[in-house]
C-alpha positions in Angstrom: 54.6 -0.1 -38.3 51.4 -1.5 -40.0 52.8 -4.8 -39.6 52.9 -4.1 -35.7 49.4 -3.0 -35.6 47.8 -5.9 -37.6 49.6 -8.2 -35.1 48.6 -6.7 -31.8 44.8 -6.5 -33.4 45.3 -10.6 -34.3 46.5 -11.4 -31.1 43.6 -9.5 -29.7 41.0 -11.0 -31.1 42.6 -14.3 -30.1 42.0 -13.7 -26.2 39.2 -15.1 -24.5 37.0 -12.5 -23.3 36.7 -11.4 -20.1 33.1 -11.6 -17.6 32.7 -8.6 -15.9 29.5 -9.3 -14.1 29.6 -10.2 -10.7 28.5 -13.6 -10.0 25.9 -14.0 -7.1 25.8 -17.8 -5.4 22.7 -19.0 -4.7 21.9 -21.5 -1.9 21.2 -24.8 -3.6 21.0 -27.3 -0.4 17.1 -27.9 1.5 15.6 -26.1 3.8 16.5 -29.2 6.0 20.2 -28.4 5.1 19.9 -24.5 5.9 17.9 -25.1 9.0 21.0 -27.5 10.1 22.7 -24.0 10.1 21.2 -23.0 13.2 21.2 -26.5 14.8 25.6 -25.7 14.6 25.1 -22.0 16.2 24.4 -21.6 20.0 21.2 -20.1 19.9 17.2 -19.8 21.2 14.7 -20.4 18.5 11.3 -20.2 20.3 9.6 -20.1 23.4 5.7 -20.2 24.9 3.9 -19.7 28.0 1.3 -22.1 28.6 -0.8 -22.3 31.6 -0.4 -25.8 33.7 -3.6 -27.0 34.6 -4.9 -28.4 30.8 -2.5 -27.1 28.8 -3.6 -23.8 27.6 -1.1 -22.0 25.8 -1.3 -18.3 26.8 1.5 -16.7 24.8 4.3 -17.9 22.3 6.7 -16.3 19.7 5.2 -15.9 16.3 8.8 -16.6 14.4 9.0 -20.4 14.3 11.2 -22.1 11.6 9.5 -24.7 9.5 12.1 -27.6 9.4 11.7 -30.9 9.9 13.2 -31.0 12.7 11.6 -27.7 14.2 7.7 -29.7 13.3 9.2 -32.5 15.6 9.7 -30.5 18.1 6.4 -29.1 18.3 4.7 -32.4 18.6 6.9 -32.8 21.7 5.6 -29.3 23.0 2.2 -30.6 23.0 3.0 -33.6 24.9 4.7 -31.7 27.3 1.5 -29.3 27.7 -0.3 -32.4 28.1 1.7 -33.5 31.4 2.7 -30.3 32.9 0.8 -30.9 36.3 2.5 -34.3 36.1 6.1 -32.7 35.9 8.5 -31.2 38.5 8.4 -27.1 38.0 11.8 -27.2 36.3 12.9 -30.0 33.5 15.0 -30.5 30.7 13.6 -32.8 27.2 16.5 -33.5 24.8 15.5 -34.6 21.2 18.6 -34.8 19.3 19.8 -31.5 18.0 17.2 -29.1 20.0 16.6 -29.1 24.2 13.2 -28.1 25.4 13.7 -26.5 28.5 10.5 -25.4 31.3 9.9 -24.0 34.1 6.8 -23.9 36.4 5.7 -21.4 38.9 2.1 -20.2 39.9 -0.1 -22.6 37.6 1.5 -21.2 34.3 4.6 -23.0 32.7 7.3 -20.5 30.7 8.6 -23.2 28.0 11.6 -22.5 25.6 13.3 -24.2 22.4 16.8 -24.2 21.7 20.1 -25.9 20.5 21.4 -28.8 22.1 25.2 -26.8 23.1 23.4 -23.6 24.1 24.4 -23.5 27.8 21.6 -24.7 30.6 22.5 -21.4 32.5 21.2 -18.9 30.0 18.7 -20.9 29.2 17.1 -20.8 32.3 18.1 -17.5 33.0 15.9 -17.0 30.0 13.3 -18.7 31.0 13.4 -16.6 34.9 12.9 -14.2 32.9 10.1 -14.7 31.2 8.5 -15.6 34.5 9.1 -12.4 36.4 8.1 -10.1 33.4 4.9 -12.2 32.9 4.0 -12.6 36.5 4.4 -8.4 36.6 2.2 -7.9 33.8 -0.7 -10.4 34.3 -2.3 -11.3 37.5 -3.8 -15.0 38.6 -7.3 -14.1 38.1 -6.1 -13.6 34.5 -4.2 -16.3 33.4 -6.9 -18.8 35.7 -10.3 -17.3 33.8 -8.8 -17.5 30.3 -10.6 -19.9 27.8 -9.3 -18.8 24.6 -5.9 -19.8 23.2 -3.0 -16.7 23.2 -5.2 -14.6 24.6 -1.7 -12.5 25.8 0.3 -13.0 22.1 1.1 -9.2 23.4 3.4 -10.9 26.0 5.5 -12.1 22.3 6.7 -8.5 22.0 8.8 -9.3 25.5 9.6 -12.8 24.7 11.6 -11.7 20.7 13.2 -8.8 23.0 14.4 -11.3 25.6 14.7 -14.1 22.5 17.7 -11.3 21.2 19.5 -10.5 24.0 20.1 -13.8 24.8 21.2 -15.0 21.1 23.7 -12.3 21.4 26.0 -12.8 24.1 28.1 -9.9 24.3 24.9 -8.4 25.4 24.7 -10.3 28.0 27.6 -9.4 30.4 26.5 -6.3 31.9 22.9 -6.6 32.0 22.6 -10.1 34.3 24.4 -12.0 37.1 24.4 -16.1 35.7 26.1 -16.7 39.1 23.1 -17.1 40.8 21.3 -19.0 38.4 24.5 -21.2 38.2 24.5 -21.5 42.0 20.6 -22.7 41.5 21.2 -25.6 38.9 23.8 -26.8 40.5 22.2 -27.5 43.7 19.2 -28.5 41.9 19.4 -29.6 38.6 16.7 -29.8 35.8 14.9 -33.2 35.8 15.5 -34.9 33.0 12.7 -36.3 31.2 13.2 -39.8 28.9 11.2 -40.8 26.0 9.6 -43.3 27.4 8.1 -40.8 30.1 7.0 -38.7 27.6 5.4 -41.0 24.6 1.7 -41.8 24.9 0.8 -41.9 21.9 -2.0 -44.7 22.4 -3.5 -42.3 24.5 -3.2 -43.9 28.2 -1.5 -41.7 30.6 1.1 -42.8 32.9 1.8 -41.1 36.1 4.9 -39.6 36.7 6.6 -41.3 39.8 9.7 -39.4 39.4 12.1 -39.2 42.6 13.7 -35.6 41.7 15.8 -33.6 44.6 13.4 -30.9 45.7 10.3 -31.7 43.4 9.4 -35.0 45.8 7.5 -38.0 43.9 4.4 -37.0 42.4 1.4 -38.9 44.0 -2.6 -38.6 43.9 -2.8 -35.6 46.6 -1.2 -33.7 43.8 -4.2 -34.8 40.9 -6.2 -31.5 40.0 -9.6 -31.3 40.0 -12.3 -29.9 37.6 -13.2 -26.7 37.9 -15.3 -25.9 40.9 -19.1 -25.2 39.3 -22.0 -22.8 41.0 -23.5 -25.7 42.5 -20.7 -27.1 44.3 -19.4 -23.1 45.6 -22.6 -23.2 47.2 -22.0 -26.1 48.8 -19.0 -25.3 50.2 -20.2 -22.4 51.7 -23.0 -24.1 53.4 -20.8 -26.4 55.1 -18.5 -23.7 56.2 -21.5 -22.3 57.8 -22.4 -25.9 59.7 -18.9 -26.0 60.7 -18.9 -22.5 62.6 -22.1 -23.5 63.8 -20.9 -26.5 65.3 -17.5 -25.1 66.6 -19.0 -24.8 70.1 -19.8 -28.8 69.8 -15.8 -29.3 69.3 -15.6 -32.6 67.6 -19.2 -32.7 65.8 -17.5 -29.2 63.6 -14.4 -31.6 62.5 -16.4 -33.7 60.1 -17.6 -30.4 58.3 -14.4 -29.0 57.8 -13.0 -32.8 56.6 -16.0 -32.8 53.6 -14.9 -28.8 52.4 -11.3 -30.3 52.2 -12.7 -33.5 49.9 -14.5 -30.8 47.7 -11.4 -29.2 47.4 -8.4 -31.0 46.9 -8.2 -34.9 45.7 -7.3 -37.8 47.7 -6.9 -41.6 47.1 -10.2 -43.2 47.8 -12.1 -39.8 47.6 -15.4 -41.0 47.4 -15.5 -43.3 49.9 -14.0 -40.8 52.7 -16.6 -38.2 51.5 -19.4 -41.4 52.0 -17.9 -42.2 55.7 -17.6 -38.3 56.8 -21.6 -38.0 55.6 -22.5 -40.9 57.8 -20.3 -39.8 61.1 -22.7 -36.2 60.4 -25.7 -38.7 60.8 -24.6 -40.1 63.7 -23.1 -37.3 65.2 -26.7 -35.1 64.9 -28.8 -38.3 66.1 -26.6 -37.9 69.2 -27.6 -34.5 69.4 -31.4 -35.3 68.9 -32.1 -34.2 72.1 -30.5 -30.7 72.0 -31.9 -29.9 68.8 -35.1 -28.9 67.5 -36.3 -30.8 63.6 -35.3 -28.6 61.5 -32.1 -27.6 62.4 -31.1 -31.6 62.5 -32.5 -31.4 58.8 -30.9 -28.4 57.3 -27.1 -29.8 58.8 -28.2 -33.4 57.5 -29.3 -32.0 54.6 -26.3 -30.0 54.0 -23.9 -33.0 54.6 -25.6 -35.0 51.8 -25.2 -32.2 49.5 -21.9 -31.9 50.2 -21.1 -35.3 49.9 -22.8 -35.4 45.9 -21.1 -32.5 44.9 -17.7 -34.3 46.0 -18.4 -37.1 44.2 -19.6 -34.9 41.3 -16.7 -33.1 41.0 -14.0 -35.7 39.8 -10.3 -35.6 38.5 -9.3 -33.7 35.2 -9.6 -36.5 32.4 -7.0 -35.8 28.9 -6.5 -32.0 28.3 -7.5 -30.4 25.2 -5.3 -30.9 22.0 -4.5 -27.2 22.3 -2.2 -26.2 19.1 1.2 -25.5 21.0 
C-alpha cells in the first residue's frame, strides 16, 4: 500500500503542469494592416457636405480613421472641393481600395467615402439622402451667407445615423425602395472622374470639358462670379430703373437689360460686350437728344458707365480657399 502511494506521488510530480489562465491575443499587425480590415468589408466610412461655390465645407462626420490610406483620401476630398462648380452634379472618383462618391444639388455638394465593392446604389441612395434631410433643415440663405467652416457639424448627428443604417444591411430592406435609385443610375450613370482630371498639383486649373449624358459639356456661361458687393447691387438696380424707364422707347430698354445680365452671369468676352452695350446707350440717348431734357440724358449716361465698371469690376472666382475638408 505505501509502495502504491509513493508511486502515484512520483509520477505526479513528474507531470508538467498545467496553465490555467486564459490567454488573451493581442493584435500585433499596423494600423495599416487593421485599417485593411475594413477596406475587405462592404462598408461607408465618412461623408461631408460642402457648399459648391469655393469649397466650403458645411458639415462632415467627426469619426474618420487615421490610415494611410484614409489621409490619401482626404487630399483627394480637397481637390474635389476645389472643382465642384467644374463637375457634373453626380460623379464617381476611385482611388484604389476606397470610392468617393458626390452628388450636387442647389449650390451645396453631399460627398461620401467608402469601399471600392460597396454597391453604387446604396451609396447614392446614401448620398439622396443626405440631400433631402439637409435641404429640410437648412434653407439657401443659410448655406449661401455662411463664412465659417462646419458651421452645421449638428447636421453630423444625421449623417452617423444615416452612416449606420446603411453599414447594416439588413436594415435596409424595409425602410427604402433601391429600385428607383437603380432605375436612376442606370439611365444616367455617375461620371467618372480620372486622375488626370483631377491632379493640379502645380496649381493651374484645367477646365472640365467633359461630354457626360445629362450634365452637357461645361463651358464659360457656367464660370461663377464673385460675390455681388454694395456697390455693384446698386448698380443693378439703377439700370433696372433706366430699363423700365425706357420700356416705352422699345429697343433703347434692350441695352439696359443686356448690361444687368453681364453683371450677373459670365460670358466669353465679358468685358468687351459690357464696353459695346455702354456705347450703343451713348448713341441711342444722342438720338434721343431732342426728346430729352440734360439731365435726364446724364443720369441714363451716367448710369450706363457705372454699370459698365462694376461689370468689369466684378470678375470670375480665382482658386478657392484651402478649406480643411
Amino acid at each position: 500500500m505505501y509502495l502504491y502511494v509513493g508511486f502515484c506521488l512520483l509520477l505526479f510530480e513528474r507531470l508538467p503542469s498545467w496553465n490555467l489562465e486564459p490567454t488573451v491575443i493581442t493584435p500585433q499587425g499596423s494600423e495599416e494592416d487593421r485599417s485593411s480590415l475594413s477596406v475587405e468589408m462592404s462598408m461607408i466610412l465618412s461623408a461631408s457636405v460642402i457648399r459648391v461655390r469655393d469649397g466650403l465645407p458645411l458639415s462632415a462626420s467627426t469619426d474618420y480613421e487615421q490610415g494611410t490610406g484614409m489621409q490619401e483620401c482626404r487630399k483627394y476630398f480637397k481637390k474635389l472641393s476645389r472643382k465642384l462648380a467644374q463637375l457634373p452634379d453626380r460623379c464617381t472618383l476611385k482611388t484604389g481600395h476606397y470610392n468617393i462618391n458626390f452628388i450636387s444639388s442647389m449650390g451645396v455638394s453631399y460627398m461620401m467615402l467608402c469601399t471600392e465593392n460597396y454597391p453604387n446604389v446604396l451609396a447614392f441612395s446614401f448620398l439622396d439622402e443626405l440631400q433631402k434631410e439637409f435641404i429640410t433643415t437648412y434653407n439657401m440663405m443659410k448655406t449661401n451667407t455662411a463664412v465659417r467652416p462646419y458651421c452645421f457639424i449638428e447636421f453630423d448627428n444625421f449623417i452617423q445615423r444615416t452612416k449606420q443604417r446603411y453599414n447594416n444591411p439588413r436594415s435596409l430592406s424595409t425602410k427604402i425602395n433601391l429600385s428607383d435609385m437603380q432605375m436612376e443610375i442606370k439611365l444616367r450613370p455617375p461620371y467618372q472622374i480620372s486622375m488626370g482630371e483631377l491632379g493640379s498639383a502645380n496649381g493651374v486649373t484645367s477646365a472640365f470639358s467633359v461630354d457626360y449624358k445629362g450634365a452637357g459639356k461645361i463651358s464659360s456661361a457656367h464660370q461663377r462670379l464673385e460675390p455681388a458687393t454694395l456697390s455693384g447691387i446698386v448698380a443693378f438696380i439703377l439700370s433696372l430703373l433706366c430699363a423700365a424707364l425706357n420700356l416705352i422707347r422699345g429697343f433703347h430698354a434692350i441695352e439696359s437689360l443686356l448690361q444687368c445680365y453681364l453683371f450677373v452671369y459670365y460670358t466669353g468676352w465679358r468685358n468687351v460686350k459690357s464696353f459695346l452695350t455702354f456705347g450703343l446707350i451713348c448713341l441711342c440717348n444722342m438720338y434721343l437728344y431732342e426728346l430729352r431734357n440734360l439731365w435726364q440724358l446724364f443720369f441714363h449716361v451716367t448710369v450706363g458707365a457705372f454699370v459698365t465698371l462694376q461689370i468689369w469690376l466684378r470678375q470670375a472666382q480665382g482658386k478657392a480657399p484651402d478649406y480643411d475638408v
